[in-house]
C-alpha positions as CSV (number, residue, x, y, z in Angstrom):
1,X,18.9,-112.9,-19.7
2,X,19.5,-110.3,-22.4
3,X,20.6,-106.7,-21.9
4,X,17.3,-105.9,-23.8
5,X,15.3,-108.4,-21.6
6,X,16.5,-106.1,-18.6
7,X,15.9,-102.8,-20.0
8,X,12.3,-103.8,-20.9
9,X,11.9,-104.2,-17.1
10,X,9.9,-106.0,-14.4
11,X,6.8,-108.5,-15.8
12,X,4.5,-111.0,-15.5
13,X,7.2,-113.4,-15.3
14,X,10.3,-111.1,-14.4
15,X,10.7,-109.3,-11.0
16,X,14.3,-108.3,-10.1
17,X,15.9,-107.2,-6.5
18,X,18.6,-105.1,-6.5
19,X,20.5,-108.1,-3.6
20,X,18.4,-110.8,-1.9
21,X,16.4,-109.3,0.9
22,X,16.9,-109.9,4.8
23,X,13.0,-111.2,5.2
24,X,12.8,-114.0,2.4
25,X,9.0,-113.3,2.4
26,X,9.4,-110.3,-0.1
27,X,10.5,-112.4,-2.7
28,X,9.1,-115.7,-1.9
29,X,5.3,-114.0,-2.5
30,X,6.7,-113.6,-6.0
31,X,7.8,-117.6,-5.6
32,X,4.7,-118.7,-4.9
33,X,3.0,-116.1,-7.3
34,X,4.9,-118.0,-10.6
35,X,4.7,-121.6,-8.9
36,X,0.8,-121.2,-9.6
37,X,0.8,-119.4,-12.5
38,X,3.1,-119.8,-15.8
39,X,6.6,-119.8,-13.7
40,X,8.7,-116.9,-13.9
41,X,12.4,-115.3,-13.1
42,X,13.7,-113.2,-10.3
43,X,16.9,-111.8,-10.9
44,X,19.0,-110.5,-7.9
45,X,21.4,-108.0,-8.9
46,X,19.1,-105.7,-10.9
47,X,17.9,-102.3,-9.3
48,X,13.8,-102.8,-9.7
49,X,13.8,-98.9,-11.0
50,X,16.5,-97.9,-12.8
51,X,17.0,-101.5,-14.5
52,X,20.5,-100.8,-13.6
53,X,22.8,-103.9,-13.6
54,X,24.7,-103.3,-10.3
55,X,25.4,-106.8,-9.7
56,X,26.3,-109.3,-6.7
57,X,30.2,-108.9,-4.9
58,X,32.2,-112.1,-6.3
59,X,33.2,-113.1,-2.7
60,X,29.6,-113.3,-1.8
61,X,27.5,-114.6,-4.8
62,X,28.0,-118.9,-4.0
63,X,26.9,-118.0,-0.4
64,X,24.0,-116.3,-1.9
65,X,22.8,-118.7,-4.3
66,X,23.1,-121.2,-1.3
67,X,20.3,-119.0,0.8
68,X,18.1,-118.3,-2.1
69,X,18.1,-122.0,-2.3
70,X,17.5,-122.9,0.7
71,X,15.1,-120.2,1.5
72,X,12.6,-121.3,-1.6
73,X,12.7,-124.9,-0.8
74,X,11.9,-124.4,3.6
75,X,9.7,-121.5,2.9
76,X,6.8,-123.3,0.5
77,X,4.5,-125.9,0.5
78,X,4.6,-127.9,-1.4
79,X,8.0,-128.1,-1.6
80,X,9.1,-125.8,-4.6
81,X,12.8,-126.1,-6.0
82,X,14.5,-123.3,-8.1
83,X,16.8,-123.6,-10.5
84,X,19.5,-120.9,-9.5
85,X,22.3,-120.1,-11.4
86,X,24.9,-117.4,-12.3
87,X,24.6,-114.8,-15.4
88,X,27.6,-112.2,-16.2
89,X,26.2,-108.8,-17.6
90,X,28.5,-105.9,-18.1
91,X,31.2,-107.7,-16.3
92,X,29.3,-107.6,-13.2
93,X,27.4,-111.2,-11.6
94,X,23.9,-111.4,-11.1
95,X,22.0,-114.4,-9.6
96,X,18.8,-115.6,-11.5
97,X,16.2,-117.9,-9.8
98,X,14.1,-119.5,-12.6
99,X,10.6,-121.2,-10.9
100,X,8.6,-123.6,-13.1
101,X,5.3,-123.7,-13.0
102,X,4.1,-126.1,-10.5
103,X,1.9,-129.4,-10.8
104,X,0.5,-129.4,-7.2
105,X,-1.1,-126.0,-6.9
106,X,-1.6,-124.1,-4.8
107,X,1.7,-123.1,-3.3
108,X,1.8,-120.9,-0.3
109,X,4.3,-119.8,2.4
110,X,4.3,-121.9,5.1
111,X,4.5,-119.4,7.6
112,X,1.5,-117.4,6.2
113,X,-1.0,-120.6,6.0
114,X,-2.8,-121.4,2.8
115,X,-5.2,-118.7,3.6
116,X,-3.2,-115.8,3.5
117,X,-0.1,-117.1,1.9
118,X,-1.3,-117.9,-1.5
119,X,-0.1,-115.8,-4.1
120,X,-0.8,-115.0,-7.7
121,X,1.0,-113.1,-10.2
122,X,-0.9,-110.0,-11.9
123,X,0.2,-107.2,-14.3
124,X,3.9,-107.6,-13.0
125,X,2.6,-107.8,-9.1
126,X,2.3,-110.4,-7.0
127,X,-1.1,-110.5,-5.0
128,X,-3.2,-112.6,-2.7
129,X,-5.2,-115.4,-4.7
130,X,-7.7,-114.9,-2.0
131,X,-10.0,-118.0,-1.1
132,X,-11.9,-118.1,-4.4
133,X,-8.7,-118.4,-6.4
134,X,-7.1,-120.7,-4.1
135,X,-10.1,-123.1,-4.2
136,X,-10.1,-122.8,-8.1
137,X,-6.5,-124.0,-8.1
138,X,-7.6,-127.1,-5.6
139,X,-10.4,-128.3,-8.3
140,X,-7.7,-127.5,-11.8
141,X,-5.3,-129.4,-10.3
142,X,-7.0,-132.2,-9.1
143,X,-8.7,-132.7,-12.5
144,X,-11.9,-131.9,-10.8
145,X,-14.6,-129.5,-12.6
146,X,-16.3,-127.0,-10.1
147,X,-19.8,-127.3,-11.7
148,X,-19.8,-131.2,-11.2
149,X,-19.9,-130.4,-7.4
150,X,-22.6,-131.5,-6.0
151,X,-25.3,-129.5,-3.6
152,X,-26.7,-131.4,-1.0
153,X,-28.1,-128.4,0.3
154,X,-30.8,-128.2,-2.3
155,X,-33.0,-131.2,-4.2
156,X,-35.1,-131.6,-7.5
157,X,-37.9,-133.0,-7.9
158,X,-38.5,-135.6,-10.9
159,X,-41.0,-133.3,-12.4
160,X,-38.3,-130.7,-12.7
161,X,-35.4,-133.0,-14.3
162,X,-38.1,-133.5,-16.8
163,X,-39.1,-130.1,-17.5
164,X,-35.2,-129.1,-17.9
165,X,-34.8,-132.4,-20.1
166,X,-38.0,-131.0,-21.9
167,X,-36.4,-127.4,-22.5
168,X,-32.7,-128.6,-23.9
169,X,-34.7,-130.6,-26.8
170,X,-36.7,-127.8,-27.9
171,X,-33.3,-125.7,-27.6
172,X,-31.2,-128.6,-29.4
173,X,-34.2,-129.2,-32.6
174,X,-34.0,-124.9,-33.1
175,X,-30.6,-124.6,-33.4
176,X,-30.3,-127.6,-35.9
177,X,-28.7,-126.6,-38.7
178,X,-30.4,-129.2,-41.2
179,X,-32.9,-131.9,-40.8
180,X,-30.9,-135.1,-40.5
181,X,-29.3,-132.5,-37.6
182,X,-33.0,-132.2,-36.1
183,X,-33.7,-136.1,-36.2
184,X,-30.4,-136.6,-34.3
185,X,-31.6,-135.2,-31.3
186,X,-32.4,-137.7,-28.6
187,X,-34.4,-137.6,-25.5
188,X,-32.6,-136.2,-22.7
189,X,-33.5,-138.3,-19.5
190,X,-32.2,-138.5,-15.4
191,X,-29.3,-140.8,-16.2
192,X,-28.0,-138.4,-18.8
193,X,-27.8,-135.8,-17.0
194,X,-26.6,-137.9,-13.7
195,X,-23.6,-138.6,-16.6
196,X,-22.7,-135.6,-17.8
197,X,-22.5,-134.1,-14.2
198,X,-25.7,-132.0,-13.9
199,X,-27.1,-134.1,-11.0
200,X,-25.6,-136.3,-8.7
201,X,-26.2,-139.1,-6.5
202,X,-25.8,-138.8,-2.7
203,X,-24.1,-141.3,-0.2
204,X,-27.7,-142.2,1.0
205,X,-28.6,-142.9,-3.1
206,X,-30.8,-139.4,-3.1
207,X,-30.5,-137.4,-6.2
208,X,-29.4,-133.8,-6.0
209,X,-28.6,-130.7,-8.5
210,X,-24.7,-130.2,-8.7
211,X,-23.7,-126.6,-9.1
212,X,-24.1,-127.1,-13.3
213,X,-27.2,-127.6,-13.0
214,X,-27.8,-124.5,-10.8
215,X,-26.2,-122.3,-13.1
216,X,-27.4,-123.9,-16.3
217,X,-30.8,-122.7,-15.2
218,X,-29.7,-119.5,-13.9
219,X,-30.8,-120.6,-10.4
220,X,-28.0,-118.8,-8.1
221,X,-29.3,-115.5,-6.8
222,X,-25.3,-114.0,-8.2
223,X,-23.4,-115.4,-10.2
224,X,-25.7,-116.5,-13.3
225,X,-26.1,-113.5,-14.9
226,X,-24.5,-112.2,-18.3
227,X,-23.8,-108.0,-18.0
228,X,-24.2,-105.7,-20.9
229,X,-22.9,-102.6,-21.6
230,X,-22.8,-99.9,-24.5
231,X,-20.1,-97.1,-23.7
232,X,-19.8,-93.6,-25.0
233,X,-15.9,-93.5,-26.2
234,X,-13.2,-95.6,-25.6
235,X,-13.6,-96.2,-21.6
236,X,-16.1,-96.7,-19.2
237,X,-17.0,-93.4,-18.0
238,X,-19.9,-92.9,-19.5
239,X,-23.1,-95.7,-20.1
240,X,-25.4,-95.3,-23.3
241,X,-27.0,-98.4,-22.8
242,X,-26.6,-101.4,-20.0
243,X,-28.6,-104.6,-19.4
244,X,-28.2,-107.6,-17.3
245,X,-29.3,-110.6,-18.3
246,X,-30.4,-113.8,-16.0
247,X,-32.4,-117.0,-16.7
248,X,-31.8,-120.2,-18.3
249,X,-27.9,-119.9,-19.5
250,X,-28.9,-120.8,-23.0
251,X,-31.7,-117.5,-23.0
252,X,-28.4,-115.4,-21.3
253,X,-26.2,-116.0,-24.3
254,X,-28.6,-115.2,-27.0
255,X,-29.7,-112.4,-25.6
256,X,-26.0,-111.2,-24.9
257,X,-25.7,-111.8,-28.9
258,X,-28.9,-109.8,-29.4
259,X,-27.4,-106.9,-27.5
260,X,-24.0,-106.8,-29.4
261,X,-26.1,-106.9,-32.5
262,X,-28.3,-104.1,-31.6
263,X,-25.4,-102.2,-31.1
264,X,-22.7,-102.4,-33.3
265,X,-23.5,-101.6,-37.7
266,X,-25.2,-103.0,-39.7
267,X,-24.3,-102.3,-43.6
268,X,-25.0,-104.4,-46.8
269,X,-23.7,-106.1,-49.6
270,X,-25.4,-107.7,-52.9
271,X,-26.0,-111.6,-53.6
272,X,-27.1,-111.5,-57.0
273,X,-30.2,-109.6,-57.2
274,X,-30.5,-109.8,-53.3
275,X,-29.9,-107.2,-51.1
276,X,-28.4,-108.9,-47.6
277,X,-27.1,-107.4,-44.5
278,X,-23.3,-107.4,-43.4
279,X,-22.4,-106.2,-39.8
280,X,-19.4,-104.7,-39.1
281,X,-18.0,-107.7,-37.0
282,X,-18.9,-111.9,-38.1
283,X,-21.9,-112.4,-35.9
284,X,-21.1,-116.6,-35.3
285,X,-17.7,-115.5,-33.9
286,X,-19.0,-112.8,-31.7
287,X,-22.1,-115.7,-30.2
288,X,-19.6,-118.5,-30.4
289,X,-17.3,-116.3,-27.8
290,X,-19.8,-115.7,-25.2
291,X,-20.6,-119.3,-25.2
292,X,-16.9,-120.0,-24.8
293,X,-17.0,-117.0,-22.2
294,X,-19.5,-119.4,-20.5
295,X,-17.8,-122.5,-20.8
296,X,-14.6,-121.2,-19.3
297,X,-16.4,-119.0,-16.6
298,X,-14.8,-119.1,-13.0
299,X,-17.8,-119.3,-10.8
300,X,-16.0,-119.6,-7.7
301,X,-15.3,-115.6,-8.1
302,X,-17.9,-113.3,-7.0
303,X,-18.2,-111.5,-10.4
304,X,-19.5,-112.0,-14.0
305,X,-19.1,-112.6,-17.6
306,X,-19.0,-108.6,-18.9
307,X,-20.1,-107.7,-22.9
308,X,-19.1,-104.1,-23.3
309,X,-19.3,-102.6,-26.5
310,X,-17.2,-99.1,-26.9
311,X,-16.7,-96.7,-30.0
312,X,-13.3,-98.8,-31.5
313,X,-13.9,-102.2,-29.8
314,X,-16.4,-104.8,-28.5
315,X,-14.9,-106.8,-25.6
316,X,-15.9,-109.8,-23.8
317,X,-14.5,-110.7,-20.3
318,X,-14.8,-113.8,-18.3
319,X,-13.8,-114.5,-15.1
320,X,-10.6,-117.0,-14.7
321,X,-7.9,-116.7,-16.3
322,X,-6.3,-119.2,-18.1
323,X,-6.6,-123.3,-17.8
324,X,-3.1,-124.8,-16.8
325,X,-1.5,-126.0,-19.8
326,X,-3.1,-123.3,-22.1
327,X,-1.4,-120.5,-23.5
328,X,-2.1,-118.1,-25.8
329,X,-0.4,-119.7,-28.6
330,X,-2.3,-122.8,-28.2
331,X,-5.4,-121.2,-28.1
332,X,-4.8,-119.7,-31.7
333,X,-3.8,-122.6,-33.1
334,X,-7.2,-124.4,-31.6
335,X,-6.0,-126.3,-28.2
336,X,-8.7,-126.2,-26.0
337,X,-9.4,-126.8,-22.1
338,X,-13.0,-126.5,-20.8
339,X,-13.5,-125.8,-17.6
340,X,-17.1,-126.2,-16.9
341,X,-17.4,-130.1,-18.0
342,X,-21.1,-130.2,-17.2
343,X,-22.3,-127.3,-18.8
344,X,-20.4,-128.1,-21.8
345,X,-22.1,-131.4,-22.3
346,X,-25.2,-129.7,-22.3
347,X,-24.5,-126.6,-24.3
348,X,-23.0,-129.6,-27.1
349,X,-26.1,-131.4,-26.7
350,X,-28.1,-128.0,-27.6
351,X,-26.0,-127.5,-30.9
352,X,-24.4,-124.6,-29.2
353,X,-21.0,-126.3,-29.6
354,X,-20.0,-127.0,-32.8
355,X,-16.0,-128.5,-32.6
356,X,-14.1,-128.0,-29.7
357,X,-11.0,-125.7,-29.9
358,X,-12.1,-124.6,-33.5
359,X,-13.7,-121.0,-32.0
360,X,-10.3,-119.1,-31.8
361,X,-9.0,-119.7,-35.2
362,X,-12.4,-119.5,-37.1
363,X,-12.4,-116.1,-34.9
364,X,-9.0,-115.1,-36.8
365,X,-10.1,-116.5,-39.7
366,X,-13.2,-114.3,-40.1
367,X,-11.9,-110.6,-39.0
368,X,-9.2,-110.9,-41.1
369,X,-12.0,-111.6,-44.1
370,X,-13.8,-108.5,-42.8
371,X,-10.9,-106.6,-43.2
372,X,-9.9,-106.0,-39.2
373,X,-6.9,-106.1,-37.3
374,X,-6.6,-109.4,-35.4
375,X,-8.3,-110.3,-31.9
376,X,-6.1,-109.0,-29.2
377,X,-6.4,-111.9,-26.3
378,X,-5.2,-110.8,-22.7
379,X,-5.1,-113.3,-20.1
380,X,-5.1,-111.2,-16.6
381,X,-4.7,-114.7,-14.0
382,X,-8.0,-113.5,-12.7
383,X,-10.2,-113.0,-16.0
384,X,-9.7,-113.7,-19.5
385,X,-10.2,-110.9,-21.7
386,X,-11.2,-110.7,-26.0
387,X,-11.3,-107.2,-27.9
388,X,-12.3,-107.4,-31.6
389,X,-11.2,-104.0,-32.8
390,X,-14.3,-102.4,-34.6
391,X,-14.1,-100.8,-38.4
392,X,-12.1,-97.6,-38.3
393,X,-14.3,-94.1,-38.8
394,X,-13.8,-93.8,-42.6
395,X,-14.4,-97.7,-43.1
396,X,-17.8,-97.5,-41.5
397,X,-18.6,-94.4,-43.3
398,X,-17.8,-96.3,-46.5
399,X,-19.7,-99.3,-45.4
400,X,-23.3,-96.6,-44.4
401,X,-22.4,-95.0,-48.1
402,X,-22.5,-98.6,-49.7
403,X,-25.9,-99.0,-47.7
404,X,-27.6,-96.8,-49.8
405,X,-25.8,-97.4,-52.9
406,X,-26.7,-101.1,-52.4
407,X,-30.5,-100.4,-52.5
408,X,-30.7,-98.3,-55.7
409,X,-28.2,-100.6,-57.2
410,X,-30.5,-103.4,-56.4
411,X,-33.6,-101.6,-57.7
412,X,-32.1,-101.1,-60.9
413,X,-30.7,-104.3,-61.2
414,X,-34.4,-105.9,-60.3
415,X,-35.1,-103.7,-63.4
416,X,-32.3,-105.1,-65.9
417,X,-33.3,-108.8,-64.8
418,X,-37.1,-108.7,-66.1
419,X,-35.6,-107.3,-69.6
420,X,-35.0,-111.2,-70.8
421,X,-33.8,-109.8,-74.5
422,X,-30.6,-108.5,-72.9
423,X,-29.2,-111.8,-72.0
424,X,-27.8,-113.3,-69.0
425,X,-24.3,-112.2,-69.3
426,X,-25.4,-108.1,-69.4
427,X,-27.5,-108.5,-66.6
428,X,-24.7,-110.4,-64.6
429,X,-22.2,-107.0,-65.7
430,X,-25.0,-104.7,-64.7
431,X,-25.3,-106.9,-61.6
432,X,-21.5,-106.0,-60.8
433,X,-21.9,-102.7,-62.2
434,X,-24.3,-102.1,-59.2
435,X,-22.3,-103.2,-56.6
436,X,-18.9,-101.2,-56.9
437,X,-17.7,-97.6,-56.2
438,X,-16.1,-95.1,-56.9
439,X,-13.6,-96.4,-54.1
440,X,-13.8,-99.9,-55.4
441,X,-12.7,-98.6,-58.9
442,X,-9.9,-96.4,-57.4
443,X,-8.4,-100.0,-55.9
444,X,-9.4,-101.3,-58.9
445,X,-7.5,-99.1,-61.0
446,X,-4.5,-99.4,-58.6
447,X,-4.3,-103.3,-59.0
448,X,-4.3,-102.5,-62.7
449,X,-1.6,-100.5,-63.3
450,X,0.4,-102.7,-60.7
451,X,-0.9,-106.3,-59.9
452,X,1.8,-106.7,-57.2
453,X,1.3,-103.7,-55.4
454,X,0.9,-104.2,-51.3
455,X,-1.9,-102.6,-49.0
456,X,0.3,-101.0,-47.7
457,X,0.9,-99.0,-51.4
458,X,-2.3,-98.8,-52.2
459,X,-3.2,-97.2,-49.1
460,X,-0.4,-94.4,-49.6
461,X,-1.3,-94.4,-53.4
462,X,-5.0,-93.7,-52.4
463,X,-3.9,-91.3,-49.3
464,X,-6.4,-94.3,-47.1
465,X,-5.3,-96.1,-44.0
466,X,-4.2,-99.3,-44.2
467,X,-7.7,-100.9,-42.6
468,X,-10.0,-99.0,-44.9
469,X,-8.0,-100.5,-48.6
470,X,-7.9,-104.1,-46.5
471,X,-11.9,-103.5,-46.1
472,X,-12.3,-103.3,-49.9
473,X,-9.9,-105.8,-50.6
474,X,-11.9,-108.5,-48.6
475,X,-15.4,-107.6,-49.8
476,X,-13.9,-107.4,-53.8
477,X,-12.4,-111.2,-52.8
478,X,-15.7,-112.0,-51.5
479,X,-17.5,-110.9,-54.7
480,X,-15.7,-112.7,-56.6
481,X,-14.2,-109.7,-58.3
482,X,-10.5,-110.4,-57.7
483,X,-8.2,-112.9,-55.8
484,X,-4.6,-113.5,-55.2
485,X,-2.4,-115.3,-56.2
486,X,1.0,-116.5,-54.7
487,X,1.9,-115.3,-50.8
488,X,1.3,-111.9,-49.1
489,X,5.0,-111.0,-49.8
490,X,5.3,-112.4,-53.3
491,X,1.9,-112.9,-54.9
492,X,0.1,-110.6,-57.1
493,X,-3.8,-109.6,-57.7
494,X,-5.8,-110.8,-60.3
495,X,-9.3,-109.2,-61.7
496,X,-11.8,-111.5,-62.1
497,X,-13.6,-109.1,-64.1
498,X,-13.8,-107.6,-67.5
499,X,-12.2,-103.9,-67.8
500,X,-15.4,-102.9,-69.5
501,X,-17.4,-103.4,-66.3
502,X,-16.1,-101.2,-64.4
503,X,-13.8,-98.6,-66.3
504,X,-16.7,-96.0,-67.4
């Protein structure tokens, strides 16, 4: 470790103990904890609140590294063994135990039983998985999928399979993007669904609903429902609006969708001669993360998928955390684990899935087009959390100015058009003429008088914050009224359109 990795303190995957305790279970919580999650270091040597290197006595620190060792490797099942080795900071010895993440999950203290000696690590603590988690970890690691479970305790009749086939083809032909997409679809029958996991067969050759199929049609008295809220500020303290949504799982994410889009802006931009609406955030990433939300839902915890929308963010939460293997890296460059296999061969067969792993950086993609600083993606062991940062106060003003200026623009442009003596190419600069500005012109003018000038100087040029000049930047782009050219560091902006159009 470095001096600066010390100083920044304990961690999700750095806990430190000022000597190795008496009662091995203090630390070996925090073994377990990092066996089931990513892995992790404890360093022994290191005061736990002052981050002060103290260090371990010379004549002592072989012994110790011998009882760490043999403490980790007696203490939990399975076995877990430690990598523990020696580290000279400030001319003083400390001991560091580094735990991989394990493959045989979960890992307890043997002493404790599975029940109440299974650990997880969260926010920088280590805390009971409880029996949820720890069943969770049974199915991941066995390459099993919870909803493919099947429930003897409840059957379905044949009349019902064929009223749920009935429903997903009606949902698949309306979200067809095209009609060759629409003449795809195919009949959905028993042995399909037996296949993708949504019923299964018995021992005695009985057909029952798995736990897919339950949720799929929102059949569990709990756990299938989406929850909706619209905060007042920045925190949860106060509701303006709430909803809880139940039913089919299909119906729950679009009206999930609906909600956001009820409540976040709407503002416009012009296609031509065509007014259209713009909201503030891209509307297919916003649906295609609750469906993702869904497809990587824990429903072993007793808690649900949350949509809450507050004054600077709207953020979706789904319980789980992470799938083994995945890490935030991956997911942004489009690897992909599902973790509720059933459901996800229906929600492909409905067109609700489009191409696996290709959510996240589509997500990326589009609010940095909009103009908006990137996703912020926290995984929290127990849930698995996405805030897309809304348009700062100035920027949405803009964007309800532009509203208005949008419709008289297209009025008069509507105007311009029926005028056939004026030609095509003065109707296409009136056309332009209607869409920008004053703002526009004053970052047009800037990009004038320096094509290589940054955001970051246009913004201090113009006295704006950086979010509101990257705003008009992207909708300019998408207009077709500039682009540019070369890399972020080294390019340079060039207008697309004559000086004419927009200099008086």
């Amino acid at each position: 470790m470095t001096v600066e990795e010390i100083l920044a303190g304990e961690s999700k995957n750095v806990e430190f103990k000022v000597q190795r305790p008496k009662d091995s279970t203090k630390y070996m919580k925090t073994v377990v904890a990092f066996s089931n999650g990513e892995g992790g270091r404890i360093v022994f040597g290191v005061d736990d609140t002052t981050r002060e290197v103290v260090g371990i006595p010379n004549d002592i620190v072989f012994s110790e590294i011998d009882a760490i060792t043999a403490a980790i490797s007696d203490s939990c099942e399975p076995v877990v063994v430690p990598d523990v080795y020696l580290q000279t900071i400030d001319n003083k010895t400390i001991i560091i135990a580094e735990i991989s993440a394990g493959k045989q999950r979960p890992y307890y203290i043997k002493s404790l039983g599975i029940k109440e000696g299974t650990y997880i690590r969260v926010s920088g603590t280590s805390r009971p998985a409880g029996r949820d988690l720890t069943a969770e970890m049974y199915y991941e690691d066995e390459g099993r999928s919870y909803d493919k479970v099947i429930r003897r305790d409840l059957s379905v009749t044949d009349e019902e399979i064929a009223e749920l086939c009935r429903q997903m083809k009606e949902v698949a032909i309306a979200n067809a993007k095209s009609e060759a997409q629409k003449e795809d679809v195919k009949d959905v029958t028993k042995n399909v669904l037996l296949s993708w996991g949504l019923l299964a067969e018995a021992e005695d050759g009985s057909i029952h609903p798995t736990n897919g199929y339950v949720f799929l049609l929102g059949k569990d008295d709990f756990l299938s429902y989406i929850q909706c809220g619209m905060f007042k500020g920045k925190t949860r303290a106060v509701f303006v609006d709430k909803r809880e949504y139940g039913g089919p799982l299909w119906k729950q994410v679009d009206d999930a969708f609906q909600f956001v889009l009820r409540n976040i802006h709407l503002g416009a931009k012009l296609e031509g001669i065509y007014r259209k609406d713009i909201y503030e955030l891209p509307p297919d990433s916003i649906r295609e993360l609750i469906i993702n939300a869904v497809m990587n839902c824990s429903f072993l915890q007793n808690s649900h998928i949350q949509v809450a929308i507050y004054d600077d963010r709207l953020e979706i939460t789904s319980p789980g955390g992470l799938m083994p293997g995945v890490t935030l890296d991956k997911m942004k460059e489009g690897y992909s684990k599902i973790r509720n296999r059933a459901l996800a061969h229906a929600f492909s067969y409905m067109n609700l899935i489009e191409a696996w792993g290709s959510g996240i950086p589509k997500l990326m993609e589009a609010m940095r087009e909009y103009g908006l600083r990137e996703p912020e993606f926290r995984d929290m062991e127990i849930g698995f959390r996405i805030n897309l940062y809304r348009n700062t106060g100035d920027v949405q003003a803009d964007i309800s100015q532009e509203v208005s200026a949008t419709t008289q623009g297209t009025t008069q442009v509507v105007r311009d058009t029926t005028q056939a003596t004026r030609g095509t190419t003065q109707t296409a600069q009136d056309t332009t003429q209607a869409r920008l500005t004053e703002k526009d012109k004053a970052v047009l003018t800037a990009i004038k008088e320096q094509p290589n000038i940054t955001q970051k100087e246009i913004a201090a040029k113009l006295g704006w914050k950086v979010d509101r000049v990257k705003y008009y930047l992207n909708k300019m782009k998408r207009q077709n009224m500039i682009k540019r050219v070369g890399t972020s560091q080294k390019g340079y902006w060039q207008l697309l359109i004559e000086d004419n159009v927009w200099q008086n």
